[in-house]
C-alpha positions as CSV (number, residue, x, y, z in Angstrom):
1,X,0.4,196.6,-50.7
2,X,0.8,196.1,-47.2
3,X,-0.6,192.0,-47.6
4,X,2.1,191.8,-49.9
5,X,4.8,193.4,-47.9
6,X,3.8,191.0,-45.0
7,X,3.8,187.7,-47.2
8,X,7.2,188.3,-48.2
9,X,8.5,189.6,-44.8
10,X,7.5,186.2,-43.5
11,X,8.4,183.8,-46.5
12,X,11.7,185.7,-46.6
13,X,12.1,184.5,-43.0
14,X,10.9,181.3,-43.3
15,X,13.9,181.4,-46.1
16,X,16.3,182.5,-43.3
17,X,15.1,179.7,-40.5
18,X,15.8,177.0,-43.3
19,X,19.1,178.4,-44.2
20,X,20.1,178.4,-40.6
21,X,19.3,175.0,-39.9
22,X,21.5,173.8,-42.7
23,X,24.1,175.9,-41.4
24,X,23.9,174.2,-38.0
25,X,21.7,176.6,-35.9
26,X,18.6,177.1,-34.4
27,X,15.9,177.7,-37.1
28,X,13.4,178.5,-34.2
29,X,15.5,181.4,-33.1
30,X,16.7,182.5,-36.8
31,X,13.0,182.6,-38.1
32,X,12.1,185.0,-34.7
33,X,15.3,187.2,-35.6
34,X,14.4,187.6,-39.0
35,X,10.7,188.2,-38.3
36,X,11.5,191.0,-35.6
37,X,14.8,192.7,-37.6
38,X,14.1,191.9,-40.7
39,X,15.0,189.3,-43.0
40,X,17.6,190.9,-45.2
41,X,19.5,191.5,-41.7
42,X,19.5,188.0,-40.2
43,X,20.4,186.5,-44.0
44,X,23.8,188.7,-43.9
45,X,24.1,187.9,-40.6
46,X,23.8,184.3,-41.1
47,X,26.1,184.0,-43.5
48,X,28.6,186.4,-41.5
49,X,28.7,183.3,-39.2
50,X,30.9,180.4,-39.3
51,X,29.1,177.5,-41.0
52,X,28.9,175.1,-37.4
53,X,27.1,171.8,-39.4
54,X,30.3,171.8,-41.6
55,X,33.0,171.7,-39.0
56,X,31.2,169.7,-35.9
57,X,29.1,167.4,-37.4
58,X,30.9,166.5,-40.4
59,X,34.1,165.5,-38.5
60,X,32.3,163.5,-36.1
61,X,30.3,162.1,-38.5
62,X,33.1,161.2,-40.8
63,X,34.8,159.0,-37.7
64,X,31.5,157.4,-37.2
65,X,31.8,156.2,-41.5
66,X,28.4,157.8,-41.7
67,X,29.5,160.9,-44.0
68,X,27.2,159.6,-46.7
69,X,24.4,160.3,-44.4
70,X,25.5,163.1,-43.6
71,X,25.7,164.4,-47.3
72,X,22.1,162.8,-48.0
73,X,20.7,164.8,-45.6
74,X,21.9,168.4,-46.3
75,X,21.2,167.4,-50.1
76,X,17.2,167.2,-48.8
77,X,17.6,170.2,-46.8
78,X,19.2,172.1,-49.9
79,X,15.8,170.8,-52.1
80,X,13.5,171.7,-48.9
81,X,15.2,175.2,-49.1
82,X,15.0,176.0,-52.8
83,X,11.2,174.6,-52.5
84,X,10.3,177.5,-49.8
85,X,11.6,180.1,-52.0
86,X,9.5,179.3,-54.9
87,X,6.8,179.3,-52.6
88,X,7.9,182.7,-51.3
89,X,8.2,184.2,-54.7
90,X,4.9,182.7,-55.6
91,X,3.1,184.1,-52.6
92,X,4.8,187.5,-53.5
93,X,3.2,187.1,-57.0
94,X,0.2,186.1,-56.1
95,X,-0.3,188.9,-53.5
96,X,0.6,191.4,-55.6
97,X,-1.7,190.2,-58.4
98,X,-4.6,190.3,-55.5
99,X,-3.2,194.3,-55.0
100,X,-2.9,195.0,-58.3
């Protein structure tokens, strides 16, 4: 139970890191937040905070004329991010299956 618990503490975090760098923050210091708190915690608080990759980097981008970029890349992060949550759930599954 306790493998289990652990897999999904840490792919839950890994969830948060990748979330928090498409928000335009450190996912370094997200994933270590989530890791020590816990990752329910540092999800509510992520998304508590203003969304900085919106409001910086799109206007500057969007003077530069490179907005499609821009777009292109959080599109990949948004696929990278839904890819590590399958891969969460299916460590979750498959440690509990190894439990069970």
């Amino acid at each position: 139970m306790m493998i289990a618990i652990f897999f999904w503490w840490i792919g839950l975090s890994i969830v948060v890191a990748v979330a928090a760098d498409t928000r335009g923050r450190s996912p370094i210091a997200w994933f270590i937040c989530a890791i020590i708190f816990s990752p329910l915690l540092g999800g509510l608080l992520l998304l508590a905070l203003p969304n900085l990759a919106n409001s910086f980097a799109a206007g500057r981008m969007y003077l530069e004329g490179e907005l499609r970029e821009f777009e292109e890349r959080r599109r990949r992060r948004a696929i990278v991010a839904r890819i590590a949550a399958v891969v969460v759930v299916l460590m979750g599954i498959v440690a509990w299956m190894m439990l069970a």
